[in-house]
C-alpha positions as a Markdown table, in Angstrom:
| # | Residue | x | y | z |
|---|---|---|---|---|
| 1 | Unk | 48.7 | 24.0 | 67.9 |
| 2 | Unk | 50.1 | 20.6 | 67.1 |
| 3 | Unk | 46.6 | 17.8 | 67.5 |
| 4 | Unk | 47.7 | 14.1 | 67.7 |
| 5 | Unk | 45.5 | 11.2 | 67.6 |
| 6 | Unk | 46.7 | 7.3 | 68.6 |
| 7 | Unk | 45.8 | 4.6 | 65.0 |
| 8 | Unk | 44.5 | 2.4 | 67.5 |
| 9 | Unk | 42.0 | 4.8 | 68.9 |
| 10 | Unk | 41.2 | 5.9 | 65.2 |
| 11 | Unk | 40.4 | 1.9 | 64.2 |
| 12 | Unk | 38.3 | 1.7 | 66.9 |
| 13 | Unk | 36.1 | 4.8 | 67.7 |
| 14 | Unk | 37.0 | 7.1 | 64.5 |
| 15 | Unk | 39.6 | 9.7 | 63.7 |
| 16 | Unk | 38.2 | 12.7 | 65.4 |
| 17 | Unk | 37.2 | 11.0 | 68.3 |
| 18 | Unk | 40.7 | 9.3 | 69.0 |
| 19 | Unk | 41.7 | 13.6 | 68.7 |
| 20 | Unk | 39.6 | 14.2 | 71.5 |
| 21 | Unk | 40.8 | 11.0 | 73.4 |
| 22 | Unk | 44.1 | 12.2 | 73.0 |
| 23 | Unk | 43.2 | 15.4 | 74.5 |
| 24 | Unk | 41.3 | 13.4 | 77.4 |
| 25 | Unk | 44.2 | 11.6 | 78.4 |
| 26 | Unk | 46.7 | 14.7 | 78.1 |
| 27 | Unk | 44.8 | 16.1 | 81.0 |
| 28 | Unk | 43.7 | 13.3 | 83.0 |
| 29 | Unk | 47.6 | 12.3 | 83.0 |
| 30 | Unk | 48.3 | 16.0 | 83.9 |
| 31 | Unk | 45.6 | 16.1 | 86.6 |
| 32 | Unk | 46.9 | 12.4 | 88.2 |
| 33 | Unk | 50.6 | 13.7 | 88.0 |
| 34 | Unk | 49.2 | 17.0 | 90.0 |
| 35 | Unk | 47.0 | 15.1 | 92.0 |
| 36 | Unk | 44.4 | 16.7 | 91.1 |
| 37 | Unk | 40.6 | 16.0 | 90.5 |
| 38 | Unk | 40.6 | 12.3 | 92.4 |
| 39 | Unk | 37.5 | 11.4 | 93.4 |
| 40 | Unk | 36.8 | 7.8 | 94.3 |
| 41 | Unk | 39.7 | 6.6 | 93.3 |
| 42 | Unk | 39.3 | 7.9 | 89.4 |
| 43 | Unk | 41.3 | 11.2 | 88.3 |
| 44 | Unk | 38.8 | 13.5 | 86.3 |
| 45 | Unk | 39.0 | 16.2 | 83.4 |
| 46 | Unk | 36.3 | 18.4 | 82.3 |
| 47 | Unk | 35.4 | 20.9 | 79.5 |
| 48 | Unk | 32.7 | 22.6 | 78.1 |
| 49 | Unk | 32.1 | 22.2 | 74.5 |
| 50 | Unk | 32.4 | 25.9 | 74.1 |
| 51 | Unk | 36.2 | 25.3 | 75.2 |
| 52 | Unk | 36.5 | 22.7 | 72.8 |
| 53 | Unk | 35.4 | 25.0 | 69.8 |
| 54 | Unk | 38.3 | 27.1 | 70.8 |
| 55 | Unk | 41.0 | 23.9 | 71.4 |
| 56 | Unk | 39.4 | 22.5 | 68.1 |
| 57 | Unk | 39.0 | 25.0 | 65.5 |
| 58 | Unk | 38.3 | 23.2 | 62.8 |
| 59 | Unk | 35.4 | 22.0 | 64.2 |
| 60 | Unk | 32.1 | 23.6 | 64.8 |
| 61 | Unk | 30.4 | 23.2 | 68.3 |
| 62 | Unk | 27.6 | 21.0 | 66.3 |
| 63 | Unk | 30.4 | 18.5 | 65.5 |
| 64 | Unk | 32.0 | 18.3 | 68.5 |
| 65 | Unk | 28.8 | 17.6 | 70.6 |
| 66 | Unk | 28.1 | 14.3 | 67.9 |
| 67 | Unk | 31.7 | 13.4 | 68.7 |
| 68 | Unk | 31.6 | 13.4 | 72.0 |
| 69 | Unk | 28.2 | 12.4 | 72.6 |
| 70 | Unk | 29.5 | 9.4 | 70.0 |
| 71 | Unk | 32.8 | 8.7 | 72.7 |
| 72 | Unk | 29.3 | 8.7 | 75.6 |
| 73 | Unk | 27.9 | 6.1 | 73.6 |
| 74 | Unk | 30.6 | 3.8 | 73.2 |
| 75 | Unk | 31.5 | 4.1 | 77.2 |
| 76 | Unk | 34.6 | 2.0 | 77.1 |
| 77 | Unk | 37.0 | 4.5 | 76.0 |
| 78 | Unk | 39.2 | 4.7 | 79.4 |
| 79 | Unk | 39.4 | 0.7 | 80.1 |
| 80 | Unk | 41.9 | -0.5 | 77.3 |
């Protein structure tokens, strides 16, 4: 599996959070091209952090609950 991550994202929030952005906004573009998951207004993604141990390897489920709990903390990662 090929992981991309945007420089801009990685400057601003870290590398392996702009990996998970990237993966955010793969799904939420999917999900608004399907119409899918709309609710007021907003299209939505979800996934558990057990999926993301198997979508992210190289990362153990400890990581990836600091790196998204560090993407919760910086709250203004959809409004660039």
């Amino acid at each position: 599996m090929i992981h991309t991550f945007d420089t801009d994202d990685a400057c601003r929030y870290g590398q392996e959070e702009s990996v998970i952005i990237q993966n955010f906004r793969f799904w939420i573009g999917h999900n608004r091209a399907n119409r899918m998951h709309q609710h007021d207004g907003r299209t939505w993604t979800y996934n558990s952090i057990q999926a993301f141990t198997e979508l992210f390897p190289y990362w153990t489920r400890k990581q990836i609950s600091r790196i998204v709990n560090s993407l919760i903390d910086s709250r203004d990662i959809g409004h660039r």
